[in-house]
C-alpha positions as YAML, in Angstrom:
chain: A
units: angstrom
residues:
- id: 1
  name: UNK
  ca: [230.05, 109.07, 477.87]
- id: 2
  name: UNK
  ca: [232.18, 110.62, 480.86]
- id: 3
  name: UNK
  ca: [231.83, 111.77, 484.25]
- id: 4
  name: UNK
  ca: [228.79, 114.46, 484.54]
- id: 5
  name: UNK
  ca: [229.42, 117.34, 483.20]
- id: 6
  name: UNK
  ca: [225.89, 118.84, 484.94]
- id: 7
  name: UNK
  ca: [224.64, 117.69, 488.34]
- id: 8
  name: UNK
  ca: [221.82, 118.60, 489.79]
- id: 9
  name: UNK
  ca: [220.52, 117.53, 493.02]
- id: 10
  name: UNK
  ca: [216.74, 117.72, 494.75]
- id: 11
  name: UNK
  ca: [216.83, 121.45, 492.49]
- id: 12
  name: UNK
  ca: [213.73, 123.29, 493.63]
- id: 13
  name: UNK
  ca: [212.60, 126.88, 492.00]
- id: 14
  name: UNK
  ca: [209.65, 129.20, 494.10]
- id: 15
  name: UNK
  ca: [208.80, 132.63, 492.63]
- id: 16
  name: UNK
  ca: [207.41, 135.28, 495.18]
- id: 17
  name: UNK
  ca: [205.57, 138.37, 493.77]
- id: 18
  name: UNK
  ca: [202.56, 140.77, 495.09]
- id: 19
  name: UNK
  ca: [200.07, 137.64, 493.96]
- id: 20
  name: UNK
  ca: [201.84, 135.15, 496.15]
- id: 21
  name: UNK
  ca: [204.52, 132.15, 495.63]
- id: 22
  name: UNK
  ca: [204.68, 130.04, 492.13]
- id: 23
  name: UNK
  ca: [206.47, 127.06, 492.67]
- id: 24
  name: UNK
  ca: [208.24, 126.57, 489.34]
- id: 25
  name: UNK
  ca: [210.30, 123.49, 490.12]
- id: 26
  name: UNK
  ca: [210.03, 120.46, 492.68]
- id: 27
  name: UNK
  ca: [213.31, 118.50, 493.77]
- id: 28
  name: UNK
  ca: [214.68, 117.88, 490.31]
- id: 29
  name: UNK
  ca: [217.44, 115.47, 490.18]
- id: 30
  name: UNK
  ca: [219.61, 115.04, 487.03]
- id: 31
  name: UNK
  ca: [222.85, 114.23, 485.15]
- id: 32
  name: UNK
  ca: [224.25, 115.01, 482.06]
- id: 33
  name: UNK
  ca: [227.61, 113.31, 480.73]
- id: 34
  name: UNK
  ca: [230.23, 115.11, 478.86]
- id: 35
  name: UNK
  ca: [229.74, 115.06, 475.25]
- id: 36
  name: UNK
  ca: [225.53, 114.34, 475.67]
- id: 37
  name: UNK
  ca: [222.93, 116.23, 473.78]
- id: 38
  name: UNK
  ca: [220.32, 116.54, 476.51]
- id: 39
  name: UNK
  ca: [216.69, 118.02, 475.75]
- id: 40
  name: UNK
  ca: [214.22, 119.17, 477.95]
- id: 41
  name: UNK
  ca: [210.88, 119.10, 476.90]
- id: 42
  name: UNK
  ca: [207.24, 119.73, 478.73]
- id: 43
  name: UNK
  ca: [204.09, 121.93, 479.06]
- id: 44
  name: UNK
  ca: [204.07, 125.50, 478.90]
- id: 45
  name: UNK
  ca: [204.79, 126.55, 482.63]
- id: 46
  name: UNK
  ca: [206.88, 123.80, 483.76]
- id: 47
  name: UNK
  ca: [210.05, 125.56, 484.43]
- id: 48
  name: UNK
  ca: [212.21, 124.40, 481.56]
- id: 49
  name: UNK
  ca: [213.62, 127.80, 481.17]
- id: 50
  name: UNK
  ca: [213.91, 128.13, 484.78]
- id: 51
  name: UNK
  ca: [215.97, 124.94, 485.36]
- id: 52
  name: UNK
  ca: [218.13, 126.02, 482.22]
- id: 53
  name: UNK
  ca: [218.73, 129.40, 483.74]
- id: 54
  name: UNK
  ca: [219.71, 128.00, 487.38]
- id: 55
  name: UNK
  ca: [222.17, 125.71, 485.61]
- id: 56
  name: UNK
  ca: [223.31, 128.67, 484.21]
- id: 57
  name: UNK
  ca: [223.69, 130.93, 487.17]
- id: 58
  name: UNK
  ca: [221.00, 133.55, 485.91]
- id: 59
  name: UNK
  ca: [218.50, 132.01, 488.38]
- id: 60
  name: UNK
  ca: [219.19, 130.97, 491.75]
- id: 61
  name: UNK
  ca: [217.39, 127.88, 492.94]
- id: 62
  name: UNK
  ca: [215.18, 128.04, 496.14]
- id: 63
  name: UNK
  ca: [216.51, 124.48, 497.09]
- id: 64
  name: UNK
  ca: [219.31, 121.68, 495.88]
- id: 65
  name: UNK
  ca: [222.30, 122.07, 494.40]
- id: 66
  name: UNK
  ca: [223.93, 122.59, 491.29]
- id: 67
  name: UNK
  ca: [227.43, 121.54, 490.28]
- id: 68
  name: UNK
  ca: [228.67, 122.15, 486.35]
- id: 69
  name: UNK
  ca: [232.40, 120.41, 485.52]
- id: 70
  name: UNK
  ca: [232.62, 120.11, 489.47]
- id: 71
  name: UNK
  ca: [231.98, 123.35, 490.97]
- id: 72
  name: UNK
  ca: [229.28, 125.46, 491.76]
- id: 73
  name: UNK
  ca: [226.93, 127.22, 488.57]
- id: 74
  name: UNK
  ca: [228.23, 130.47, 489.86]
- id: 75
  name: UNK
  ca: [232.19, 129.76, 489.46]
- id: 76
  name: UNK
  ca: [231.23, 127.38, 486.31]
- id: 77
  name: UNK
  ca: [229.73, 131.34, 484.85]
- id: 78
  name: UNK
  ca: [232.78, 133.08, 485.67]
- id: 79
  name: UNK
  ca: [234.64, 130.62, 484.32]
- id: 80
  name: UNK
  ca: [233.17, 130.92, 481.21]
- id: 81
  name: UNK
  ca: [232.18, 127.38, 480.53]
- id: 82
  name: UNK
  ca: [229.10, 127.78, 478.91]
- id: 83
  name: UNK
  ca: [227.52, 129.64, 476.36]
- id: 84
  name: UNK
  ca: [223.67, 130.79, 476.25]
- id: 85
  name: UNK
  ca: [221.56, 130.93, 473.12]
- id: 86
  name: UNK
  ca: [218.23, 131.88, 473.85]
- id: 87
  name: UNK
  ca: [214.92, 132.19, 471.84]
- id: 88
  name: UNK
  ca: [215.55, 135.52, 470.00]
- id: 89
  name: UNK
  ca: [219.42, 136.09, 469.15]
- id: 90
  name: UNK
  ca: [219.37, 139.40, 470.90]
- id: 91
  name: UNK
  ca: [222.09, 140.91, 468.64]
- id: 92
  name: UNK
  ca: [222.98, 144.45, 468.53]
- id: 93
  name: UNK
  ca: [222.21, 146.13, 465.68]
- id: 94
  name: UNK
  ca: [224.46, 148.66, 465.09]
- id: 95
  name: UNK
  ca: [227.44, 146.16, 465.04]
- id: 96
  name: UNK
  ca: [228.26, 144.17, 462.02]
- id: 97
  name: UNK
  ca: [227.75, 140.13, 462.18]
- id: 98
  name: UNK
  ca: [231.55, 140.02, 462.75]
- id: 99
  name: UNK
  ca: [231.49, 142.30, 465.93]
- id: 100
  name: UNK
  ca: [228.29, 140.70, 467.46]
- id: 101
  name: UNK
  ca: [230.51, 137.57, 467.33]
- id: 102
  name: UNK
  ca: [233.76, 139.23, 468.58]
- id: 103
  name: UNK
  ca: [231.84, 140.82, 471.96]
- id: 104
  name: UNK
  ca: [232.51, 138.39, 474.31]
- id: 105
  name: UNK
  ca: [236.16, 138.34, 473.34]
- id: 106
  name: UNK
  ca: [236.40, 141.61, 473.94]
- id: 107
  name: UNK
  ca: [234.45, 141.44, 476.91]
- id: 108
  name: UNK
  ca: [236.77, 138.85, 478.19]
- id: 109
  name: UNK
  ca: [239.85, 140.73, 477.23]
- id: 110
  name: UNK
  ca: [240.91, 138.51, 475.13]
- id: 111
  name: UNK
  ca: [244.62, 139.80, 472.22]
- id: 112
  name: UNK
  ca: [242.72, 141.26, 469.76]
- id: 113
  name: UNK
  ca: [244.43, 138.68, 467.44]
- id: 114
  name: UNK
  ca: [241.74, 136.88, 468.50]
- id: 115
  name: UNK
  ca: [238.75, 139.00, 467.64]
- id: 116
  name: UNK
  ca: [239.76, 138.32, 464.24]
- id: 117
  name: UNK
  ca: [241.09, 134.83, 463.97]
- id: 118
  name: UNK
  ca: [238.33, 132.98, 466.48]
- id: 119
  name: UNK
  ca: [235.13, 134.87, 465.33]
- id: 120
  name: UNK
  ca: [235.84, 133.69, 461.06]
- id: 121
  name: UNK
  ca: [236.27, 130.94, 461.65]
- id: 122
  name: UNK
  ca: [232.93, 130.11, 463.91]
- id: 123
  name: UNK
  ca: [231.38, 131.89, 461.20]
- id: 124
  name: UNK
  ca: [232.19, 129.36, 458.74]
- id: 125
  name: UNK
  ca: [231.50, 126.91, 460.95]
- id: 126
  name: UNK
  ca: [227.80, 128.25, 460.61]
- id: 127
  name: UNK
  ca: [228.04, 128.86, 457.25]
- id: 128
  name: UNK
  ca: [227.98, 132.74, 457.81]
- id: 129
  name: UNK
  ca: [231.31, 133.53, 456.62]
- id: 130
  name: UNK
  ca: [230.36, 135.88, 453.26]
- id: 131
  name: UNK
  ca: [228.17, 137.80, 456.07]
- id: 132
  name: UNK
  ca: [230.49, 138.89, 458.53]
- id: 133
  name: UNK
  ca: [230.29, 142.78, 456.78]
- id: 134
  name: UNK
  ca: [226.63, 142.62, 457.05]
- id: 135
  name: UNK
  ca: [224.28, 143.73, 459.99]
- id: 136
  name: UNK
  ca: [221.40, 141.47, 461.81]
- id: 137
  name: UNK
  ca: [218.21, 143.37, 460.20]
- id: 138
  name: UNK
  ca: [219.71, 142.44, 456.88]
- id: 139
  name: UNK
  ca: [219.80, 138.70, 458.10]
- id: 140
  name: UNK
  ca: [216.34, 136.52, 457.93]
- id: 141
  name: UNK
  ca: [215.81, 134.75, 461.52]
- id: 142
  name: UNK
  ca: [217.35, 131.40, 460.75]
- id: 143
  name: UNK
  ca: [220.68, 133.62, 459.74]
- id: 144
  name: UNK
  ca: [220.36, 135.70, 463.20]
- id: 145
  name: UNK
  ca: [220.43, 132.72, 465.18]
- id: 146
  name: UNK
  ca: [222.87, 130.95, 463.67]
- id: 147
  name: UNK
  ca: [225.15, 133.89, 464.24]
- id: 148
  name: UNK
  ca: [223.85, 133.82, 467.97]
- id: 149
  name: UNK
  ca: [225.36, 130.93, 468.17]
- id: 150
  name: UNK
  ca: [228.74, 131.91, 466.73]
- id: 151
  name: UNK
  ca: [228.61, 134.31, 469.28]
- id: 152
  name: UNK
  ca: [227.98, 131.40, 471.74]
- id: 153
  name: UNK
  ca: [230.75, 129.65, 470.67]
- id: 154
  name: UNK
  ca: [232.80, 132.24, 471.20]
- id: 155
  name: UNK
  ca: [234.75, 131.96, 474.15]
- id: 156
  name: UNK
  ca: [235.22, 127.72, 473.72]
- id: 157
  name: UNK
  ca: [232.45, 126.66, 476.18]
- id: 158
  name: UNK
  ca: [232.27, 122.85, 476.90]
- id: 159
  name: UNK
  ca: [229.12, 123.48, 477.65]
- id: 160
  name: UNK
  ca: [225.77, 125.10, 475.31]
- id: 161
  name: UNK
  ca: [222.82, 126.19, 477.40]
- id: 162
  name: UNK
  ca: [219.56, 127.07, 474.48]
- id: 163
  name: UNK
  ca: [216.62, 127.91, 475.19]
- id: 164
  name: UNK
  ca: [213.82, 126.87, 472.75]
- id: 165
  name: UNK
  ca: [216.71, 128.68, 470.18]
- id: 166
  name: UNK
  ca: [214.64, 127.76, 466.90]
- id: 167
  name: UNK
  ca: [210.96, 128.11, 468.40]
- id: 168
  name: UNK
  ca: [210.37, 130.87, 466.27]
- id: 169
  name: UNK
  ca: [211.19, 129.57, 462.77]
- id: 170
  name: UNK
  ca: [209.43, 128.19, 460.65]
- id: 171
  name: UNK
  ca: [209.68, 124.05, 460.59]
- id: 172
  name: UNK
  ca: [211.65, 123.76, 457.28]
- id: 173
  name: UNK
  ca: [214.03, 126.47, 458.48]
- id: 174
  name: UNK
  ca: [213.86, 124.75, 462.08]
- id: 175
  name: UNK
  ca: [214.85, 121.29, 460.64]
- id: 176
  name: UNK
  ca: [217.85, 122.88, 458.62]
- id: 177
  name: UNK
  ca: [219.14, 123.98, 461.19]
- id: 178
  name: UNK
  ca: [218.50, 121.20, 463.68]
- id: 179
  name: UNK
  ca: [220.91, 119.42, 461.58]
- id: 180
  name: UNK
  ca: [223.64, 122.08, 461.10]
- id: 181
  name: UNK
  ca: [223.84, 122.25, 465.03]
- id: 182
  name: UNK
  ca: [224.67, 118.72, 465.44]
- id: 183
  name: UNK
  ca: [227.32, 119.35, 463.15]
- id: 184
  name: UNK
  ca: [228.67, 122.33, 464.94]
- id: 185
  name: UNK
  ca: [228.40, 119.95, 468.21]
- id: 186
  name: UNK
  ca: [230.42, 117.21, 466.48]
- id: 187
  name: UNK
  ca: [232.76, 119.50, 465.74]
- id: 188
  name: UNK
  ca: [233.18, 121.44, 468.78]
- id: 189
  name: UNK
  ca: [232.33, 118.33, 471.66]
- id: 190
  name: UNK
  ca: [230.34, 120.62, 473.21]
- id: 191
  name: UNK
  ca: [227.98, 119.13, 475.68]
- id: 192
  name: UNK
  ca: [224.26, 120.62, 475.16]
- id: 193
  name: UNK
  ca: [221.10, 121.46, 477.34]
- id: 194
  name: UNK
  ca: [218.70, 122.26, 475.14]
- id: 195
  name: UNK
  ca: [215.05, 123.10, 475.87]
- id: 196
  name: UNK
  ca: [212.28, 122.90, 473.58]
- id: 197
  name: UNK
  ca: [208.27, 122.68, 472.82]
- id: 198
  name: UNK
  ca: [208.74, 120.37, 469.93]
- id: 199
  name: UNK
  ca: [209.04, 116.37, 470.64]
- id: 200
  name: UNK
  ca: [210.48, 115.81, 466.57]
- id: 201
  name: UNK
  ca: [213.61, 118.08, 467.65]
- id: 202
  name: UNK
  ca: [213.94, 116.65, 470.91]
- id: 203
  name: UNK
  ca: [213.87, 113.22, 469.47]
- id: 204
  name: UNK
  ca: [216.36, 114.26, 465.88]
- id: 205
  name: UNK
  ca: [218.84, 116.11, 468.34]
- id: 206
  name: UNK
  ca: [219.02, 114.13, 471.59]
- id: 207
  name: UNK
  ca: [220.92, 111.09, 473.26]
- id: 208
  name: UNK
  ca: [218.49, 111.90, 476.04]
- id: 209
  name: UNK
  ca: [214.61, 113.47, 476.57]
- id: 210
  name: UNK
  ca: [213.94, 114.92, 479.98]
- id: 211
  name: UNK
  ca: [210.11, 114.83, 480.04]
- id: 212
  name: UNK
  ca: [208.86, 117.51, 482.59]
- id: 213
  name: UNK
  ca: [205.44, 117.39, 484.65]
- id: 214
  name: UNK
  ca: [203.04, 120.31, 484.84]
- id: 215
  name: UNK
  ca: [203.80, 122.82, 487.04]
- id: 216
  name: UNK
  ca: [205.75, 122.24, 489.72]
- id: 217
  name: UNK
  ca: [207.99, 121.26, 486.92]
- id: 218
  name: UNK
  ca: [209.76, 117.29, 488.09]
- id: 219
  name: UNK
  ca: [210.98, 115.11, 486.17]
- id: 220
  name: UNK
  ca: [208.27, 112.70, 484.81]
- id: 221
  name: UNK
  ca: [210.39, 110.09, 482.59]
- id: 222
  name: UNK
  ca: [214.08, 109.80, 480.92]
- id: 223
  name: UNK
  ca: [213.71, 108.64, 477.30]
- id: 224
  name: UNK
  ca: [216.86, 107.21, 475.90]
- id: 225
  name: UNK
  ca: [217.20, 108.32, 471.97]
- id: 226
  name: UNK
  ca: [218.88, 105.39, 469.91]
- id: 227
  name: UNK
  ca: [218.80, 106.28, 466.74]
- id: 228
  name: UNK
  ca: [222.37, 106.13, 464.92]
- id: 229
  name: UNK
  ca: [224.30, 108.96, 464.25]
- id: 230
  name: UNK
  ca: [224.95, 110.92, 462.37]
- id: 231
  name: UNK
  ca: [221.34, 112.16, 462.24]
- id: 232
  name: UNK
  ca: [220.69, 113.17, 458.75]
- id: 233
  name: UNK
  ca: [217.01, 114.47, 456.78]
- id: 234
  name: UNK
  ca: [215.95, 110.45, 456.59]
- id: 235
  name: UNK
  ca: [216.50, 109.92, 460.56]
- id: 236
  name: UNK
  ca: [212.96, 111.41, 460.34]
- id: 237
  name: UNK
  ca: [211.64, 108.87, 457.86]
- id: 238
  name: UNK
  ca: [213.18, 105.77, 460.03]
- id: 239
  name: UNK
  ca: [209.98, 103.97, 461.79]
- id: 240
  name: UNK
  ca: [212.43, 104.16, 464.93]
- id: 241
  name: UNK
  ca: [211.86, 107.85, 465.24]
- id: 242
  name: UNK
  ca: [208.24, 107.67, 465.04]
- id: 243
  name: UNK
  ca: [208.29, 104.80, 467.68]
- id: 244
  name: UNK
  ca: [210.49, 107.50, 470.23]
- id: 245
  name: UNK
  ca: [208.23, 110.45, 468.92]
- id: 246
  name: UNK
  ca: [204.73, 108.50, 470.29]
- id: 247
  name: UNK
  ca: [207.29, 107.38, 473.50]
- id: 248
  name: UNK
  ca: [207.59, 110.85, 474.22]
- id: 249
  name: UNK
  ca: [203.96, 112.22, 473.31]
- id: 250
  name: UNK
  ca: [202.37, 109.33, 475.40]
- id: 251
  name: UNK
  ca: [204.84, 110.46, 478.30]
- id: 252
  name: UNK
  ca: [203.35, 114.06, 478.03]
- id: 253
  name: UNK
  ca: [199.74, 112.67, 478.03]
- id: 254
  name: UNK
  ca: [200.32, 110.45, 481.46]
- id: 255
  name: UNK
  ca: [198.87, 111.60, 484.75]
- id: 256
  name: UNK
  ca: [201.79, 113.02, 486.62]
- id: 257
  name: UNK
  ca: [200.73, 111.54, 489.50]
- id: 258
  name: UNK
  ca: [201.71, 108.39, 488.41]
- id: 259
  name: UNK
  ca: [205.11, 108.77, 487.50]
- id: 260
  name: UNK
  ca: [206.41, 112.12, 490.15]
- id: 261
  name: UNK
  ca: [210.10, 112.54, 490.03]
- id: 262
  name: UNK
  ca: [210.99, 109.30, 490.86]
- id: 263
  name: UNK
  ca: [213.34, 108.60, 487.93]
- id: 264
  name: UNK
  ca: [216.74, 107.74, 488.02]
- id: 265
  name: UNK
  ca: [218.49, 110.96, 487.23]
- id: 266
  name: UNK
  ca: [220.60, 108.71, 485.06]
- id: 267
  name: UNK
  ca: [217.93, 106.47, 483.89]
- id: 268
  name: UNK
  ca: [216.61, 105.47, 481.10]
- id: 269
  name: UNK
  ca: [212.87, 105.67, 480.04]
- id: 270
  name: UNK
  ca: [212.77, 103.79, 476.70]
...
């Protein structure tokens, strides 16, 4: 591990509409290292997609402060540092796998050299590379998003921002490609916040759980994911991960009254 990569600091999140003021998120402290795979899991309505979104400067918080590779989330965005996968791969239809990857190089400018070279290649890093002539509706959903995350990859982020990416899929599909992101990650450095419903991802992908109260989302407990890497389809067959699975569950079932967000944002819960 390195320096933090991610800081955040007393983060707080309050929605105002016609009905009145949600608070989303309450003085959320956290760090995440360079080169960490860092999950965020917790009931519907806690603002895990919130916090992911302030970290990536498509929410702005109502309190704190956020600072990605040392500046603020807003320069870290125009920097291009991270990439966003979210829950649907949101590709355009009328462009062929191969262009949906190439748009933010284009977007960015980039020698058209590049379109070409950078975009193969992160589709055979996905395994995607006999699809590049094809279009998304003739893709199933596990295909899609692994070319949303091409796409992603794109530009060279240090940094992945996903949103519940495989929530829709089903669980053999899911686990497939639970394992070809880690590879991608290995292979790339990339440092990853990753937000999902399902405690058996959290616990395969992770070197870190952040376990989220009910609304106003804090954070509840840290769990520390030892199992060795590289994770592989018997990780999930290793009494080890059953032992952090029922760490985690137990940590959803607590009263968060007892815990708050009085964790150290570096700490370890397990």
């Amino acid at each position: 591990m390195g320096s933090p990569i991610i800081e955040l600091d007393g983060v707080a999140k309050t929605f105002e509409s016609r009905a009145g003021a949600t608070e989303a998120l309450r003085s959320v402290s956290l760090a995440v290292d360079a080169g960490e795979f860092v999950s965020v899991i917790g009931p519907s309505g806690c603002g895990k997609s919130s916090l992911l979104r302030i970290v990536g400067d498509l929410v702005e918080p109502s309190a704190g402060a956020v600072r990605v590779k040392g500046k603020s989330a807003r320069q870290a965005r125009l920097d291009r540092d991270y990439g966003i996968v979210f829950q649907t791969p949101v590709l355009y239809d009328w462009r062929i796998v191969l262009e949906n990857v190439q748009l933010p190089l284009e977007l960015a400018g980039r020698p058209r050299v590049e379109w070409q070279q950078r975009p193969r290649a992160l589709l055979r890093l996905v395994g995607l590379d006999e699809f590049a002539g094809h279009y998304p509706w003739q893709l199933s959903g596990g295909m899609q998003q692994r070319v949303s995350i091409a796409r992603a990859l794109a530009l060279n982020p240090s940094i992945l921002l996903m949103d519940e990416p495989f929530g829709a899929l089903d669980e053999m599909t899911r686990e497939r490609l639970n394992q070809e992101l880690l590879q991608v990650c290995t292979e790339t450095a990339a440092t990853v916040l990753f937000v999902t419903h399902s405690i058996a991802e959290a616990v395969f992908l992770s070197t870190r759980i952040i376990v989220m109260s009910p609304r106003p989302g804090a954070v509840d407990r840290v769990v520390t994911v030892d199992l060795p890497r590289p994770r592989v389809d018997e990780t999930r067959a290793q009494p080890r991960f059953f032992e952090l699975v029922t760490t985690v569950r137990q940590s959803l079932r607590e009263d968060p009254g007892l815990v708050g967000g009085h964790v150290r944002p570096g700490g370890s819960g397990s």
